[in-house]
Structure formats: C-alpha cells, structure tokens
C-alpha positions in Angstrom: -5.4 14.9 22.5 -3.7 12.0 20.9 -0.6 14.0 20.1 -0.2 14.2 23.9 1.4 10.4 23.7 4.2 11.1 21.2 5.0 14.6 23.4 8.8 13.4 24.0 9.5 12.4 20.6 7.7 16.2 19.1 9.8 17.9 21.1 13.2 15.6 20.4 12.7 17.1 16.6 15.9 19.6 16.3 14.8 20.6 12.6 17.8 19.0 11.4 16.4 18.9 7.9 17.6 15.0 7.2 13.9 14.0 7.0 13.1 16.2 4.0 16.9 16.2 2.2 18.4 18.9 1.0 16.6 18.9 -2.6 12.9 19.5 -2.2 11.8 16.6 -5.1 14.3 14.1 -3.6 12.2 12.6 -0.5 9.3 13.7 0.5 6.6 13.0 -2.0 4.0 15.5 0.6 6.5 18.8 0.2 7.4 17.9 -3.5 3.6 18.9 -3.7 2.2 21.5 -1.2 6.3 23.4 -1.5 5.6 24.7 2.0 7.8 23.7 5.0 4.8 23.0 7.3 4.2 20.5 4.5 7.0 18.2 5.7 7.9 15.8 8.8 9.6 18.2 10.7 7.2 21.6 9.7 4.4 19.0 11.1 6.4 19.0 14.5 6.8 22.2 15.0 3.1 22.4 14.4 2.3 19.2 16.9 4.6 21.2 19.3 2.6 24.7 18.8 -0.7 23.0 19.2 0.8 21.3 22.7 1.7 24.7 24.0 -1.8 26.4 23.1 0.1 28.4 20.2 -1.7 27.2 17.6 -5.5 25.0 17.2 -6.3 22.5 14.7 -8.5 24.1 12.0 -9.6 23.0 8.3 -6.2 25.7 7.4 -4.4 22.7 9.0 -6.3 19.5 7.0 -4.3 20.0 3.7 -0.5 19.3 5.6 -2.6 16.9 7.9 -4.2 14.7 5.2 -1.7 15.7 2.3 1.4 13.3 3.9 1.3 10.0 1.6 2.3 8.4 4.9 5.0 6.9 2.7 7.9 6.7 5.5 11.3 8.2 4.1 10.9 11.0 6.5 10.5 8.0 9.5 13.4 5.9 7.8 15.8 9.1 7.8 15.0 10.3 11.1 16.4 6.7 12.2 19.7 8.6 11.9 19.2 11.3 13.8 15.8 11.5 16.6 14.0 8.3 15.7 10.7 10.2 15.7 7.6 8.2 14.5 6.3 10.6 12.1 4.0 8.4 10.6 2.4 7.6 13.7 2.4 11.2 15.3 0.0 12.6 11.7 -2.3 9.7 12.2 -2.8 11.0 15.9 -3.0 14.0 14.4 -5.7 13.1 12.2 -7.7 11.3 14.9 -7.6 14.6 16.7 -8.9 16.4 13.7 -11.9 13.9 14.2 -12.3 13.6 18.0 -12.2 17.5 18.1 -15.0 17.6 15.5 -12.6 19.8 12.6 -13.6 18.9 9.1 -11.7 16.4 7.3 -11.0 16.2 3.5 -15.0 14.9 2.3 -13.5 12.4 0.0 -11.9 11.3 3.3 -15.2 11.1 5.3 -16.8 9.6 1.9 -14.4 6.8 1.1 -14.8 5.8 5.6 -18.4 6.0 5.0 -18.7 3.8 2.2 -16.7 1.2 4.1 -19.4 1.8 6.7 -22.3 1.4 4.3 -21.5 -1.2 1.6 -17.8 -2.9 2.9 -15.3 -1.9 0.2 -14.7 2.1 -0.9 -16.0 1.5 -4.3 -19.4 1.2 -3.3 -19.6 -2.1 -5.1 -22.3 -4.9 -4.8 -20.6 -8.8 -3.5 -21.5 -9.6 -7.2 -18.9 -6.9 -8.6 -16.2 -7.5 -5.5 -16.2 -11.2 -6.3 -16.3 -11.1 -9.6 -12.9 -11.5 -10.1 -12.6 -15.4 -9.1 -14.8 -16.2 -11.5 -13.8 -19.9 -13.0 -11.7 -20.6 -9.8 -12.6 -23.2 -7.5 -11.4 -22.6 -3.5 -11.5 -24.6 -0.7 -13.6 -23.7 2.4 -11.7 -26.0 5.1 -8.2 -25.5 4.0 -7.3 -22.7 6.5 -5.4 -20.5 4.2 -7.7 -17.2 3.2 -6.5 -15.8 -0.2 -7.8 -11.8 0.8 -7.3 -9.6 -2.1 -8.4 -6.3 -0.7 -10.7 -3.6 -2.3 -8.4 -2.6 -5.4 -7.2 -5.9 -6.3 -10.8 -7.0 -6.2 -12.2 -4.0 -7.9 -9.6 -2.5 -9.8 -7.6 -5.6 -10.9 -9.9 -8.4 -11.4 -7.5 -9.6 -14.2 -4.5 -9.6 -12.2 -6.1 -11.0 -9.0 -7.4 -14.1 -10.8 -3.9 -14.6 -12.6 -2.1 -14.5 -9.1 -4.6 -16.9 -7.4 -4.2 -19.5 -10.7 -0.6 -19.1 -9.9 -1.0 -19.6 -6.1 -3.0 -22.7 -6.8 -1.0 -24.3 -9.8 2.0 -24.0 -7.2 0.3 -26.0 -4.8 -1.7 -23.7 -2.2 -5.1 -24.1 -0.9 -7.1 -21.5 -0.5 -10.1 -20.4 0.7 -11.6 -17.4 0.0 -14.8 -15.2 2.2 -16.6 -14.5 -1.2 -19.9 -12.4 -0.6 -18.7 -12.1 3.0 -15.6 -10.8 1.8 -15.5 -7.0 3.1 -12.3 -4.0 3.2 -9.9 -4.4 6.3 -11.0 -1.2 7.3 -7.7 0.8 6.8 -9.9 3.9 5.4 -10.6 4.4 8.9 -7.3 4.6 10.5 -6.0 6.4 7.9 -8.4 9.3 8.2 -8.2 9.2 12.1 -12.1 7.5 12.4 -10.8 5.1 15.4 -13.4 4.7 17.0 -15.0 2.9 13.7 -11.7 1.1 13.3 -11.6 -0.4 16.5 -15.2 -1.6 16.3 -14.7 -2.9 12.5 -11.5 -4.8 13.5 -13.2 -6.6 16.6 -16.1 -8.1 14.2 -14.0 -8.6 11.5 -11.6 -11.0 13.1 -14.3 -12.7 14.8 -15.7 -13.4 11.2 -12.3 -15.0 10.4 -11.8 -17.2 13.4 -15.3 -18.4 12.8 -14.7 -19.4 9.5 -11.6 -21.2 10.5 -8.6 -19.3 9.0 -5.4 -20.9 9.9 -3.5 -18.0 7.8 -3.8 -15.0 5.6 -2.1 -14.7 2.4 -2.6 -11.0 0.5 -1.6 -9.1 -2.5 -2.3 -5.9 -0.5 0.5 -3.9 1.6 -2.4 -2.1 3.2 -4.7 -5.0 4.7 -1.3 -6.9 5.0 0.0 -4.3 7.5 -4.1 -3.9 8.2 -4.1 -7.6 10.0 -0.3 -8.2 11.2 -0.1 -4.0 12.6 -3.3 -2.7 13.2 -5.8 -4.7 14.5 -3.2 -6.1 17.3 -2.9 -2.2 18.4 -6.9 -1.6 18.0 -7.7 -4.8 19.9 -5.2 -4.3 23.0 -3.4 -7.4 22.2 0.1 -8.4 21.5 -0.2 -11.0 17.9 -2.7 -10.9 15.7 -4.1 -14.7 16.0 -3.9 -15.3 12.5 -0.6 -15.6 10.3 -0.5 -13.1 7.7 1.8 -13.2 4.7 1.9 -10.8 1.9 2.2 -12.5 -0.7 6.1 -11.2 -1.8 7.0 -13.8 0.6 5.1 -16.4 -0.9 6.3 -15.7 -3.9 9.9 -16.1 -3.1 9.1 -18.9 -1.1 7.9 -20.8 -4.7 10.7 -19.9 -6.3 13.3 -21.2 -3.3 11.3 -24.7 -2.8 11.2 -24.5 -6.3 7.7 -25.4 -6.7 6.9 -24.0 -10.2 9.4 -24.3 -13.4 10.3 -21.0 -15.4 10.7 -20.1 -18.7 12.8 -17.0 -20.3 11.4 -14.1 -20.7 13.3 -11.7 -22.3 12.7 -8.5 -21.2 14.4 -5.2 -20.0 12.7 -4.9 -15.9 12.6 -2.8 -13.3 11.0 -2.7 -10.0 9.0 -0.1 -7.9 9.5 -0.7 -3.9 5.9 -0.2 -2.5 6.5 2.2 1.1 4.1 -0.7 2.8 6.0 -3.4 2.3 9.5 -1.7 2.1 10.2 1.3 4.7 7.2 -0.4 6.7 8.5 -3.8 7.1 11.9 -4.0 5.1 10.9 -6.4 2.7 13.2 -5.5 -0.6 15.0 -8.9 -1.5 11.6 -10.8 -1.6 10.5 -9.4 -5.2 14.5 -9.4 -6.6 14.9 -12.7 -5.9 12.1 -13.2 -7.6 13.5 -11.7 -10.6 16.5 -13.0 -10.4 15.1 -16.7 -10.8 12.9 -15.8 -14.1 15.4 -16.8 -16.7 16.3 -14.1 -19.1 15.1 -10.7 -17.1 17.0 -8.3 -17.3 16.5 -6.4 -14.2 17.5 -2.4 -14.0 17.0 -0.9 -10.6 15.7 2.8 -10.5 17.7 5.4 -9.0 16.0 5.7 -5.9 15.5 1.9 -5.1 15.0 0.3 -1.5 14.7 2.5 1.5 15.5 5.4 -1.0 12.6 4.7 -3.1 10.3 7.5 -4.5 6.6 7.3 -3.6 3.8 5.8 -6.3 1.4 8.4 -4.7 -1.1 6.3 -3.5 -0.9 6.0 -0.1 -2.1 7.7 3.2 -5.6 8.4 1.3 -3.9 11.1 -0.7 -5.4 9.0 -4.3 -8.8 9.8 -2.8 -8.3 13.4 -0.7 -5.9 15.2 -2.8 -5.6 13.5 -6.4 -3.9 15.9 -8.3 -0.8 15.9 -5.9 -1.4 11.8 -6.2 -1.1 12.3 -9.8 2.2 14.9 -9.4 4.2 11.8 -7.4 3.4 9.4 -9.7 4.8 11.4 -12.5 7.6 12.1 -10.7 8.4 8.5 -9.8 7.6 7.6 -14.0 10.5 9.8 -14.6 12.4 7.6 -12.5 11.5 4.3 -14.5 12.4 6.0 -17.7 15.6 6.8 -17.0 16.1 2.8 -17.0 15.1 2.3 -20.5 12.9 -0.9 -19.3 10.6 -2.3 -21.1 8.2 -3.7 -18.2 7.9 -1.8 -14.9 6.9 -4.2 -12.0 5.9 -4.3 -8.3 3.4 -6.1 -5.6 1.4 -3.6 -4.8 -2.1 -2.8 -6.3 -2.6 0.6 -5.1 1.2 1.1 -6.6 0.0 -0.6 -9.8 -3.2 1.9 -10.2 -1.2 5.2 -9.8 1.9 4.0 -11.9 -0.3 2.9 -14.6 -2.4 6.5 -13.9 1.6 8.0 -14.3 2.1 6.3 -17.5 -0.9 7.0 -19.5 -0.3 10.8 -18.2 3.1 10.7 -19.7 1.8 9.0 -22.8 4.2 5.7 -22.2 3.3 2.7 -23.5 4.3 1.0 -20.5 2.8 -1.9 -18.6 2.5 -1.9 -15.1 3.0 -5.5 -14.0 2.3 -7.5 -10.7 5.1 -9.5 -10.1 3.0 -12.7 -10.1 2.0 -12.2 -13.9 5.5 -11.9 -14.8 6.1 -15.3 -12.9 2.5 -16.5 -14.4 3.7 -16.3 -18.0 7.4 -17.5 -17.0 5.3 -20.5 -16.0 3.2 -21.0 -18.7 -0.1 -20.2 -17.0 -1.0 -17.3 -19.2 -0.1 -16.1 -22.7 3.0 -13.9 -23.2 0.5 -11.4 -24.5 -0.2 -9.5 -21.2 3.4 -8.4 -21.3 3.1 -6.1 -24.7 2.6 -2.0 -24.5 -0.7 -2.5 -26.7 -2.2 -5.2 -24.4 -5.4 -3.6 -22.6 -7.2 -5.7 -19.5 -10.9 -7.0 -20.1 -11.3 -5.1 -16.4 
C-alpha cells in the first residue's frame, strides 16, 4: 500500500485538533461539509493508522472522506506547528490505493480521468472548441515561451484567457502556444489516485514540449502550474522539471516592477481571494497585492481569512466534479467572507477559483464580478473597455 511510505508521519498524528481549529466552519472546507470527524486531517489518520494495523479495509464507505478533502492545505499549513504531517500527500496515497486495490472511486472521478484519456481536456471538447479562445491572436512558434492555459481557462474562460494573453503580449512577451496539440496536464489523474495513467501521460507530454522547443512555461492555472514544476519531476524519477514554469502571478508582478505597461485609475472598492495552489502550496501571497497596489485608485479590502488563513473556493481536489454540492456549500461560505468587505469587484488568479466564486455569487444572488487579476490590470492599461468591470456585464463565453 502506498500509505505504507508516510507510516512515521500517520502515526506522529497526536490528534491535537490544530489541523481542524476549534470552530468546525473556520478551516477545513472537507468537515464544514461531511460534519464528521473522520471527515478531517487528523480523523483520516487515525483511519490510515487503522488500515496499517488490519483494523479497518478500504471500501466505497471510505471514498466520501477519501475523495471529499478539497486538498486545499490549511490542515498541512497548521500541522507545520505541531507534527509536520503531509496530509495532502498521505489522501492522495490513499486514493491511489483505493485504485490499485480495485475499490470504486467517485464515477464523476473515473469519468472526468477518462475523458482526459479519450479526448485530452475533461470537457470532452473538440481542438476547435479548446482553441477557440485565441481567436484574433497571433503567437510565435520559435520564441520558447509556451503560454498553456489549462482546460478551464480554455473552456470555461475563453474571454478572460484571450484578455490575459493581449496583455502578456502588449507587455512585451512572446509566446507560443501548442494549439490543436494543446492537451490537459493530466492532474485529473493524480488527483483521483490513477498513477499509473499519470506517469505514462507525463512522460509523452514533456516529450511533446521539448520537441517543440519550449524554453519556458507561463500559465494562468495553479493546477498545471504545480502540474509541471511538482508533479511530473516526482512521476518521472527526476530532480527539475527541464522546463521553467511560471504562473503567471509572477509575471504579472514582474510587469508592474520593470514597469513595462502604464496604469490608469480605477476606482474601485477590491478584494482578493488567495487560491490554496498558489498560496499554502507555494507561498505566493504578495505577488497579486503588489499588483493591486500599483493600479492607481484600488481600493484594496482584504477578507478575513486572507493568506495562509484563507477559506477554500471549493474547487479543488476534484471535489467541483465528485461531490458538487459540498463544492457549492464552500464557495458560499467563502462569498460570505467577500461580503463582509463591502467590495465592489472580487479578484484572484485562479480559473477554477474564478468558476466556483462566480457559481457562489449567482447562488447568493450578488451582482458581483469575479475578476482575473490580469483584466483588472487589462482595463488599468487601456487594453479593454471599463465595461467588463460592471455587475450587469455578462461574457460572450
């Protein structure tokens, strides 16, 4: 069993109760859901531990606090005070025994991995539909640097994807782009414990990129960010991934400190979401603020739970797919957060973030837009109309 490799760090879990806090709604997103204490980091130890000892087997009982955890890392980034247990690590062994041992998964789980398998992104979509978004764009094949937008920015966001890459461009970057051989990174497979898949998917798709030439990645996406610069080194055997990869927060900032573009005001109440990818998973917080903080006349208003501390969107570890009604519960949850600011314009950099918030607000019947960052620097710079900030403004896509 996989769990076998993270033994000493199961049993180093002394139930301290810091992973979960002493409210239930506070930190973790999985038990503000499912209310049961096996539903939290340190009920799924003392299941790891039962399952080592023979006490207990893994069974389709199990898949709900299995697959239910959004994988978000507060219960990893609290733990840092007391046993440093890798909890997200530990349920995604746990999930890849669920597989290897032949126990049913969640069949949106096995669905959305499947369709990776059968068409290369997990909408199903045809390379006409994936690239339709960077329509009117010109790229440049030889330049080395890959824009990769991922599934949802491609699918889900085609507005916002082509706004960020005009940005990109008007601030000087060359990019290249895989266009019908543009495919997912393959994170639906680690994330529902398919490695076997994963490993065979990363190998061919990072021969694809070194044959095309790519120098460097730049992504919208926390996922195939962490995808390219985490994963595939650990699926491959090897130490770096041969390719840089930036998300692009940090190219972002890095416009704004070489000063590259020239900002207008925009005068507007903001406030920011931390995605968990980018934030508990690679500390990346100041990126998007400074941000901000150069767009003349934003008024930014940080959410109660901000940084480290922040609340869960609800759309991570598969949950959006497997279980979208606790998906839907988070988000709400982390919408009551925003409103509290009294903003006007909720932001992040995340487009699985930007899906569910936007899913919270039109649940909570808030005429609230959910902004990328870049389209808040986009109009700042005069590459798009002011409109796309307004309540009533409704993407073609």
């Amino acid at each position: 069993m996989r769990i076998e490799e993270y033994k000493d760090m199961i049993y180093a879990c002394g139930r301290c109760e810091i992973c979960r806090g002493f409210d239930f709604n506070d930190r973790c997103p999985e038990i503000f859901t499912q209310h049961w204490e096996s539903s939290t980091a340190r009920g799924r130890m003392a299941i790891a531990r039962a399952i080592l000892e023979g006490k207990l087997e893994y069974s389709e009982d199990l898949a709900e606090r299995i697959f239910g955890c959004f994988m978000c890392g507060r219960c990893r980034e609290e733990c840092k005070k007391a046993a440093q247990i890798d909890v997200i690590e530990i349920t995604k062994a746990m999930r890849q025994d669920f597989v290897d041992h032949g126990i049913k998964i969640p069949e949106a789980g096995t669905n959305m991995a499947d369709t990776v398998t059968s068409s290369g992104n997990i909408f199903a979509d045809t390379p006409e539909v994936h690239t339709k978004w960077s329509e009117g764009l010109e790229f440049k094949k030889d330049s080395g640097t890959l824009f990769y937008p991922g599934c949802l920015a491609s699918h889900r966001f085609k507005e916002k994807t082509n706004i960020l890459v005009r940005l990109l461009q008007k601030a000087g970057y060359d990019l290249n782009f895989l266009g019908d051989e543009q495919t997912c990174c393959g994170t639906p497979y680690w994330i529902t414990g398919k490695m076997k898949n994963a490993k065979e998917y990363a190998k061919t798709f990072l021969k694809k990129l070194q044959a095309r030439g790519v120098k460097e990645i730049i992504t919208p996406c926390p996922s195939c960010f962490r995808a390219f610069d985490e994963e595939y080194p650990r699926l491959l055997g090897i130490d770096k991934f041969p390719i840089r990869v930036r998300h692009t927060s940090e190219v972002l900032e890095e416009i704004v400190v070489k000063k590259k573009l020239k900002f207008k005001p925009i005068n507007k109440k903001v406030s920011y979401h931390d995605p968990c990818e980018i934030g508990r998973y690679r500390d990346i917080y100041d990126p998007p603020r400074h941000v901000l903080a150069a767009i003349p006349g934003v008024e930014f208003i940080e959410m109660s739970r901000n940084r480290e501390q922040a609340f869960c969107c609800g759309g991570g570890g598969g949950c959006k797919i497997m279980y979208p009604d606790h998906s839907q519960t988070v988000s709400d949850e982390r919408i009551r957060d925003f409103v509290k600011t009294d903003a006007e314009l909720m932001t992040t950099i995340c487009p699985a973030c930007e899906m569910n918030l936007t899913h919270g607000m039109y649940e909570a019947d808030l005429d609230i837009r959910v902004l990328d960052l870049a389209e808040l620097m986009a109009v700042s710079a005069g590459i798009v109309d002011p409109e796309i900030l307004e309540p009533d403004y409704f993407p073609e896509d």
